[in-house]
C-alpha positions, 0 to 999 in steps of 0.5 A, a space after each residue: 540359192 535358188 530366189 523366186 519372184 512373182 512379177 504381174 505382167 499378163 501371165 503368171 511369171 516365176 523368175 528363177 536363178 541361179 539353178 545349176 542344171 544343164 538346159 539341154 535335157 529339155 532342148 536339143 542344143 548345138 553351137 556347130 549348126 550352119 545358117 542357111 538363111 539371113 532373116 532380118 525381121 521388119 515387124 517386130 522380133 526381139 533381142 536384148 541388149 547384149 545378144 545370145 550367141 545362138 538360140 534355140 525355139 520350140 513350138 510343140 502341140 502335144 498329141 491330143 491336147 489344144 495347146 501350143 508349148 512355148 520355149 526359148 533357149 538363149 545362149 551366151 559367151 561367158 563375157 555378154 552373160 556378164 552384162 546380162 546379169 548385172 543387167 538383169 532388170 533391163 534384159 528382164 524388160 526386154 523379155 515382158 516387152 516379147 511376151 507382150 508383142 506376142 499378145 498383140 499377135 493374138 496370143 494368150 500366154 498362160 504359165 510364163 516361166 523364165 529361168 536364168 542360168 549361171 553355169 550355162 550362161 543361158 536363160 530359158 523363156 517357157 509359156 503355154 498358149 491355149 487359144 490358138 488350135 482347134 477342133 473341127 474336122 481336123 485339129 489346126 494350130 495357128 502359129 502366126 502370132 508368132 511368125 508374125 511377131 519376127 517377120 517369118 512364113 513358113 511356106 516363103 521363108 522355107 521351112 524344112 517339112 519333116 515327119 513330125 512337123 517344121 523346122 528353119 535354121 537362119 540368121 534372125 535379126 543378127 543372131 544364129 536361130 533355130 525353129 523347130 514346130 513339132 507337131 504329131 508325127 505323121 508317116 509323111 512329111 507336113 507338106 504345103 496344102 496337103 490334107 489331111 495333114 500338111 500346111 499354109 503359110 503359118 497354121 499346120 493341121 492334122 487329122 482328129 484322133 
């Protein structure tokens, strides 16, 4: 049975469960990574009350468009997921209250899904924010509403420069996390300050066209 709910938060949220597909034909997940940073965030952040066992965020900009796709994948040993769904309405709290930390960074969500998985013990968190990238001699994406919110940098916390954008593999306030930042890919890696494509401490640009 699939139960749909209509919640007025800021956004449009739909709120589905119990869906029985595997979440990771959207989100490459792994239960084998290693951290290589502790991270506890002194500016906000977010956990439920029982946490996820790890979780995996994506931030994607999608060649030729201004807008930043959003999602989050929690997962849960059997036994936390319990407490989850019976809780649901609190841990369902907790999440409003992200979205509406994240707001108060500056970012202005649209098309808010959040998708409650039985079978796979996880919940996936997906939104769109359409007013932090933009065009003028070349396209630039402002990430940090969203490194601001837990506390991250991407130049002080060290994030991985790859081809196609950033990556961080850490502790995050007490849970195993994974960011990636995927952006159009390049020939060469994002590299702090470079043009015409790299990036600062939390914005990522690259050339129009």
């Amino acid at each position: 049975m699939i139960c749909v709910l209509i919640l007025a938060v800021t956004a449009s949220i739909i709120v589905i469960y119990p869906v029985f597909v595997n979440p990771n034909r959207e989100t490459t997940i792994t239960n084998t990574f290693t951290p290589t940073t502790i991270k506890t965030s002194t500016r906000g952040g977010h956990s439920l009350n029982n946490s996820p066992s790890y979780r995996v965020i994506e931030l994607i900009v999608p060649k030729g468009r201004y807008v930043i796709i959003y999602k989050q994948v929690d997962v849960f040993d059997s036994g936390t997921f319990n407490y989850v769904r019976d809780r649901w309405d609190i841990c369902y709290s907790n999440i409003t209250k992200y979205i509406k930390l994240l707001e108060t960074h500056g970012a202005h969500i649209v098309d808010l899904n959040v998708i409650r998985y039985d079978e796979n013990t996880s919940i996936i968190i997906r939104f769109k924010v359409d007013n932090r990238v933009w065009s003028d001699d070349r396209v630039t994406a402002d990430f940090l509403w969203f490194l601001n919110t837990w506390g991250l940098d991407f130049i002080d916390d060290k994030f991985n420069e790859t081809n196609w954008g950033l990556e961080w593999t850490g502790v995050l306030n007490g849970i195993r996390t994974r960011i990636i930042v995927r952006v159009p890919e390049q020939l060469t890696p994002y590299k702090a300050w470079n043009t015409p494509y790299g990036h600062c401490h939390g914005h990522v640009w690259w050339p129009r066209g």
